[in-house]
C-alpha positions, -999 to +999 in steps of 0.1 A: -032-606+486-046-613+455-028-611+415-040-587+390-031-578+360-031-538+352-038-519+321-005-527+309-010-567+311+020-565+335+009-586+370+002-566+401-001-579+438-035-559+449-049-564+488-081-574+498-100-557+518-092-566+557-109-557+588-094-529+611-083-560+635-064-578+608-046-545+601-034-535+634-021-575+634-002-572+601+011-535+602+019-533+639+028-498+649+030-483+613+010-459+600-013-468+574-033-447+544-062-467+541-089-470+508-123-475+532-149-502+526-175-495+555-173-477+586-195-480+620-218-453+631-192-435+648-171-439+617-148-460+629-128-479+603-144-516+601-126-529+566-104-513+541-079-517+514-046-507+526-028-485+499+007-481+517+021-488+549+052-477+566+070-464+601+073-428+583+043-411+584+058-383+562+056-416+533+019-419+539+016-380+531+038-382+499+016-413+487-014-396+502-009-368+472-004-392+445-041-412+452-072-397+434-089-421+460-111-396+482-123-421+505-092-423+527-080-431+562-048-426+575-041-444+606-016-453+634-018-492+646+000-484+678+000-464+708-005-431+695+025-408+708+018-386+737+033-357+716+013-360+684-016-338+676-042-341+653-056-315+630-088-323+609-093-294+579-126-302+555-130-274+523-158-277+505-148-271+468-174-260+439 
């Protein structure tokens, strides 16, 4: 974690971008929105800023609509439950 200072002059804590590893380490079975720094072929997540982090995956959403950052992840760093599913939903706007 690294200080910054914002717009305002007021100090702000900002993360450094960590490798998927380091994230599954620190935010053990939370769900995490995630600003992404590169990707692997397959695009898996290889590094990334994390934006927020919780147990709640409904918080991720709420935060997720506050970000202008279009570059997200959202992941799980745990097992994911046997009675989640996943929907993917891409619009291209003009």
């Amino acid at each position: 974690m690294i200080n910054q200072i914002d717009i305002y002059g007021k100090i702000t804590k900002k993360e450094i971008a960590m490798k998927w590893e380091e994230i599954v380490d620190k935010y053990k079975d939370e769900w995490v929105l995630i600003s992404v720094k590169k990707i692997d072929k397959n695009y898996r997540l290889k590094e990334g800023d994390v934006i927020a982090h919780s147990k709640d995956k409904s918080e991720i959403y709420e935060k997720l609509l506050k970000i202008k950052d279009k570059n997200v992840y959202i992941e799980y760093t745990g097992k994911v439950p046997d009675d989640l599913a996943i929907v993917l939903y891409y619009e291209e706007s003009i």
